[in-house]
PLY file of the C-alpha trace (Angstrom):
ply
format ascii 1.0
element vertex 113
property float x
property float y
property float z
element edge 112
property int vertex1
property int vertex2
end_header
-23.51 23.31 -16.58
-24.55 22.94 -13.26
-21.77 23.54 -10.81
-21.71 22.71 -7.09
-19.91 23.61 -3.94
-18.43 19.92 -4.02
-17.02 20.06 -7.93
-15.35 23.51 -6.24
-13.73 21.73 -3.51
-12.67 18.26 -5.81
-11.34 20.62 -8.28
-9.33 22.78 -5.69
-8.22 19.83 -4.04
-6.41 18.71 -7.50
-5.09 21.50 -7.68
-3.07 21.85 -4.56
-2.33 18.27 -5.08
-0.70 19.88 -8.83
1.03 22.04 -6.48
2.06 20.16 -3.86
4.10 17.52 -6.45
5.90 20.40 -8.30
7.23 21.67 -5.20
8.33 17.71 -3.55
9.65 17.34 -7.53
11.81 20.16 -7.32
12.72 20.04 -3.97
14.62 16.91 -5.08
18.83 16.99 -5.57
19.65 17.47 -9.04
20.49 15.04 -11.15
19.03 12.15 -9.23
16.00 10.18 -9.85
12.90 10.30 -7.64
12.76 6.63 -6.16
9.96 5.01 -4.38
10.97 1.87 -2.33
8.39 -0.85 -1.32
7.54 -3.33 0.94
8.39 -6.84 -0.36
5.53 -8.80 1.92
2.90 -7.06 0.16
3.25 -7.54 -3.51
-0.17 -7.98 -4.56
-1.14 -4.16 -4.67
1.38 -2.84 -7.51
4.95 -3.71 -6.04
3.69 -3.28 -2.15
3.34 -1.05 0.09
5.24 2.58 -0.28
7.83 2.73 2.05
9.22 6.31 1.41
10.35 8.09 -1.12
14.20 9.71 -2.26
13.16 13.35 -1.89
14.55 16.78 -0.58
17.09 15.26 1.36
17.90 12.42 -1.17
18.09 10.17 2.02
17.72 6.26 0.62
16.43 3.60 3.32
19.72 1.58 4.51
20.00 -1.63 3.12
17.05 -0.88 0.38
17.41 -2.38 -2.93
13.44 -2.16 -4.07
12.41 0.67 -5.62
10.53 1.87 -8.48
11.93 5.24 -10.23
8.92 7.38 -10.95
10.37 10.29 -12.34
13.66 9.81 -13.68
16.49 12.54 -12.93
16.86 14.02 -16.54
12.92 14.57 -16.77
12.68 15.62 -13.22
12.27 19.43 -14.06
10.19 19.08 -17.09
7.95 17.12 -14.99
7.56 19.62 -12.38
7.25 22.20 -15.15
3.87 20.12 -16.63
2.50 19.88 -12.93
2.81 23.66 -12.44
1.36 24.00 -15.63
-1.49 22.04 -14.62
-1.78 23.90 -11.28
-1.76 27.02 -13.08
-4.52 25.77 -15.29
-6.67 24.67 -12.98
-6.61 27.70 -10.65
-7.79 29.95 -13.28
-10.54 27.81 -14.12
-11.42 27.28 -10.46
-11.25 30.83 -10.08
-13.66 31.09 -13.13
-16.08 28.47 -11.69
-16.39 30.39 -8.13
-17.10 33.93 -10.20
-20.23 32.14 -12.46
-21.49 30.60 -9.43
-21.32 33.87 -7.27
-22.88 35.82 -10.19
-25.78 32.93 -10.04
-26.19 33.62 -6.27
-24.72 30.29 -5.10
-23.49 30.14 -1.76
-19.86 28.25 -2.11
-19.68 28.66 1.88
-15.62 29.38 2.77
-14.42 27.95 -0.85
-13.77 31.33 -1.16
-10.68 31.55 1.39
0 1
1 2
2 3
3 4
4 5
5 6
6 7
7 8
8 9
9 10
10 11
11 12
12 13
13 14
14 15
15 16
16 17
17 18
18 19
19 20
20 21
21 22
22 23
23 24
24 25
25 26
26 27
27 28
28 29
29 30
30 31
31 32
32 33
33 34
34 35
35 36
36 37
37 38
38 39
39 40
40 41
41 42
42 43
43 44
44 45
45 46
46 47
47 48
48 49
49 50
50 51
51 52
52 53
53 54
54 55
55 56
56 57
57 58
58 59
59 60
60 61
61 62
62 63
63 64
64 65
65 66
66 67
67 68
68 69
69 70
70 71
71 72
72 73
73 74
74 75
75 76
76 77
77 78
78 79
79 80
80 81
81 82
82 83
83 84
84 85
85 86
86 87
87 88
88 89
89 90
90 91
91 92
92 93
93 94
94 95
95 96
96 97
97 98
98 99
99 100
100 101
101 102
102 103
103 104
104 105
105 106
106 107
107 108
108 109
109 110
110 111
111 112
């Protein structure tokens, strides 16, 4: 398997992106479900246009009735818990990737910070 400097960077890039939606997930008031509201003049493109998102503060737009639950509050944590999981995952294999590269000689530049 050839392995380059780019796969590192995709693959650490899904990672942190892992990371980045177990922390917003649990960052999110207990026992209430993680909302996205939309824009109603764009409803070609998958219920419009994301508007923002119920999150750490739990703050709701005034007046906002459209929104699209993606992670209901009674899966919330188990959710975060498969993300992490992921995260976890994927770091050690990153981490794995970067130490068969550097024992081929490969140059992975600052992939290494």
């Amino acid at each position: 398997e050839l392995l380059t400097v780019e796969d590192l960077q995709c693959q650490r890039r899904l990672v942190e992106t892992y990371a980045l939606v177990t922390e917003a997930l649990l960052a999110c008031p207990k026992g209430e479900d993680v909302v996205c509201y939309y824009d109603d003049d764009d409803t070609e493109k998958c219920h419009g246009s994301a508007k923002a998102a119920k999150g750490p503060k739990g703050a709701e737009i005034p007046g906002e009735t459209n929104g699209t639950v993606l992670v209901p509050a009674k899966e919330r944590i188990n959710f975060a818990e498969s993300h992490y999981e992921m995260a976890r995952e994927g770091l050690d294999e990153l981490l794995y990737r970067m130490g068969r590269m550097a024992a081929a000689k490969t140059n992975i530049g600052n992939e290494k910070e």
